[in-house]
N, C-alpha and C positions, 0 to 999 in steps of 0.2 A: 504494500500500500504506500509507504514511502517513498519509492520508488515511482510508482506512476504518479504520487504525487511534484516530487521533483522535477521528470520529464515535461511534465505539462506544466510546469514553471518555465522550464529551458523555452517550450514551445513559444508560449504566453509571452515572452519578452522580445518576440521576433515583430510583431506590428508594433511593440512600445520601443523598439530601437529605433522603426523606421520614423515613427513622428518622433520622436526625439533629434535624431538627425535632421529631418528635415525642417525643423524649428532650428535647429543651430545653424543649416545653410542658411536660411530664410534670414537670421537676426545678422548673421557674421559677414556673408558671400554678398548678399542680397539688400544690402545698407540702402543705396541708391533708391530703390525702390520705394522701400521700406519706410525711411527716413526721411525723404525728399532731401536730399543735398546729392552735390557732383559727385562724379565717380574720381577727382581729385581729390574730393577733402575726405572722400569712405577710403581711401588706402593710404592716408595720414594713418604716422605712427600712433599718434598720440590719440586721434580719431577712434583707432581700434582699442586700446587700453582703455578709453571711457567706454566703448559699447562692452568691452569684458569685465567691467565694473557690476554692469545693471546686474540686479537682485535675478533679473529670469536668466540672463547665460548662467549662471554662477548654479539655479538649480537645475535646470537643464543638463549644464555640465556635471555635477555629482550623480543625477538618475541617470543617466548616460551612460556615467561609468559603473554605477550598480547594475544596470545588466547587461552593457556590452562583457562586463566583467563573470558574470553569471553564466548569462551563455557562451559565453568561450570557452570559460572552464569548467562547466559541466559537460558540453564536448568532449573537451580534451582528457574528463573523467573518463568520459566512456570509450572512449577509444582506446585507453591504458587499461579498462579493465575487460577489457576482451582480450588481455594479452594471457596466456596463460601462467596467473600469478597466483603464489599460495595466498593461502586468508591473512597471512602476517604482512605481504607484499601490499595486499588489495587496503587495510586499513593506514598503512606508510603513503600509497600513492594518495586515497581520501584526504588525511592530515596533511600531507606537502601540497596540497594544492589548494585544501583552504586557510592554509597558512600563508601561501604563497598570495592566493587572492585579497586574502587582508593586506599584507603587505603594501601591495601595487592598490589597492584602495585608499588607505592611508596615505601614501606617497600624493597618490593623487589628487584627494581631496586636499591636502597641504598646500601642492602647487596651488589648485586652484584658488584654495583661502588665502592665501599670499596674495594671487595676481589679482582677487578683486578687492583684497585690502590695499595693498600697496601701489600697485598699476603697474610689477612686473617690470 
């Protein structure tokens, strides 16, 4: 039951990636539009550090990386655990990889709490 519960998490995160992404192109790529100013003053450096500021990239950016994060590596669980590994293996690959995925979460939500605190 865990198990298909999980999968259908992995699944479940795949239309909440794509609007996630596609709200990050639309605020980041897509300034001009979006914004009304030129496509000079939207590729100002400083231009981009204020729109990496606002409150929506910033959550955007964390749920983003919570399940680009998610489904990557619950993939990459599964394709390690079809390898033919004993049960000591299969609970070592589980734990390194959500160890791992804290990790690169942490990291990144860092960066990101820096770049909209500070302007990077």
């Amino acid at each position: 039951m865990r198990e298909t519960r999980l999968w259908s998490l992995h699944i479940l995160v795949i239309p909440i990636i794509a609007v996630l992404l596609g709200m990050h192109l639309a605020l980041m790529h897509y300034a001009p539009v979006f914004y009304g100013m030129s496509v000079d003053k939207a590729r100002e450096f400083s231009t981009m550090i204020e729109r990496g500021k606002s409150v929506a990239q910033f959550v955007i950016y964390i749920l983003l990386l919570i399940a680009g994060l998610y489904h990557g590596l619950y993939g990459l669980r599964g394709i390690l655990r079809e390898l033919p590994l004993t049960p000591t293996l299969v609970k070592v690959v589980d734990i390194g990889i959500l160890l791992f995925g804290l990790f690169i979460f942490a990291l990144g939500t860092y960066v990101t709490w820096w770049t909209f605190n500070f302007g990077g």
